[in-house]
C-alpha positions as CSV (number, residue, x, y, z in Angstrom):
1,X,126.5,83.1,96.9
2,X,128.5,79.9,97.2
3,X,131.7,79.7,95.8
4,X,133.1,76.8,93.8
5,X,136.3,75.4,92.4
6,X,136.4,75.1,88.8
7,X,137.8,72.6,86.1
8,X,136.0,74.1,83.1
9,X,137.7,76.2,80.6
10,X,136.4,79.9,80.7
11,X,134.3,81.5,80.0
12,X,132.0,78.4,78.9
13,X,134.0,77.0,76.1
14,X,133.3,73.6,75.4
15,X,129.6,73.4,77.0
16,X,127.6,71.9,74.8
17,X,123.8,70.5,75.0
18,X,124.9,67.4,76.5
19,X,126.8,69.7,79.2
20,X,125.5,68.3,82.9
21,X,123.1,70.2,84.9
22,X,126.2,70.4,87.5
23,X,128.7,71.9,84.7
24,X,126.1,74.8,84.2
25,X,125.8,75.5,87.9
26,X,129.2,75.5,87.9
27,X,129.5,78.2,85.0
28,X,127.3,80.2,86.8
29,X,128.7,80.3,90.0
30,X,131.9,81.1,88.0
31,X,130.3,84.5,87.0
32,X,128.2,84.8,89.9
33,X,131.8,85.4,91.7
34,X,134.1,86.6,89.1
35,X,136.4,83.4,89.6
36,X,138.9,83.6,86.3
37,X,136.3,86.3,85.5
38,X,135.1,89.8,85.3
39,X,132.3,89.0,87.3
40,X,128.6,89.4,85.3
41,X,125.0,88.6,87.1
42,X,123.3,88.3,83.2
43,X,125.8,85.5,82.6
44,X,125.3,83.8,86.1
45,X,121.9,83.9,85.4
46,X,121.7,82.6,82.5
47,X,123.8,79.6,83.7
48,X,122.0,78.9,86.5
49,X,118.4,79.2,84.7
50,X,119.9,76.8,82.2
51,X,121.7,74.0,85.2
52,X,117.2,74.9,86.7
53,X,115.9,73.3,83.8
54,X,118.1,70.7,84.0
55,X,116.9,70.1,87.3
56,X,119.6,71.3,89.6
57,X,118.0,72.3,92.5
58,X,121.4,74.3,93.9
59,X,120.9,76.4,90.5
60,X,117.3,77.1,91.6
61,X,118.3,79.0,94.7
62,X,121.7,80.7,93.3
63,X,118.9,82.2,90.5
64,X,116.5,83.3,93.0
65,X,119.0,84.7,95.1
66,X,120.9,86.7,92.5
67,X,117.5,87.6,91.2
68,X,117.1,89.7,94.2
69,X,119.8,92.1,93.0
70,X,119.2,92.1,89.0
71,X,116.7,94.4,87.4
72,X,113.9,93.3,85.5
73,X,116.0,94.5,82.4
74,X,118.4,92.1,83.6
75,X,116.8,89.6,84.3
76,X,114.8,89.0,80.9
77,X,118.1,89.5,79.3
78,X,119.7,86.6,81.1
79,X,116.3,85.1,80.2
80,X,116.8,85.4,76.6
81,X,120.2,84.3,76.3
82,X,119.8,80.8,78.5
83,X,117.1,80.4,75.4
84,X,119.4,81.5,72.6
85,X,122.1,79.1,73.8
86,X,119.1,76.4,73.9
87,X,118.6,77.3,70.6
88,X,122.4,76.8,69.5
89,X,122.7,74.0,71.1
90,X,119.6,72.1,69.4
């Protein structure tokens, strides 16, 4: 997983729908490597599933990769919340 400096206020405060695909990313590699904090793989997920469909292509492999070591369980969790913050958001 890549690791990334960060200027955006944690965890994910002021993200909203018009956030960039590159801010999400971001907020995912934040959780992906516990940077400012703890660190959380449904969270990352979720991040980078959201900065995906914005058409981040880094997102796409930081998913797939953390993917690898998420359950199923896990997985449709992180699933479920990228579309409840769609929802929010919208």
């Amino acid at each position: 997983m890549a690791y990334s400096d960060s200027s955006l206020e944690l965890p994910c405060t002021g993200l909203t729908q018009d956030a960039s695909a590159e801010d999400l990313c971001q907020m995912g590699l934040v959780y992906s490597t516990g940077l400012g904090v703890a660190e959380d793989y449904v969270a990352a997920h979720k991040w980078f599933n959201l900065a995906a469909l914005r058409g981040n292509e880094d997102a796409k492999i930081y998913r797939k990769d953390l993917s690898d070591a998420m359950s199923s369980q896990e997985i449709a969790e992180a699933q479920k919340a990228a579309r409840e913050w769609l929802s929010l958001m919208n």
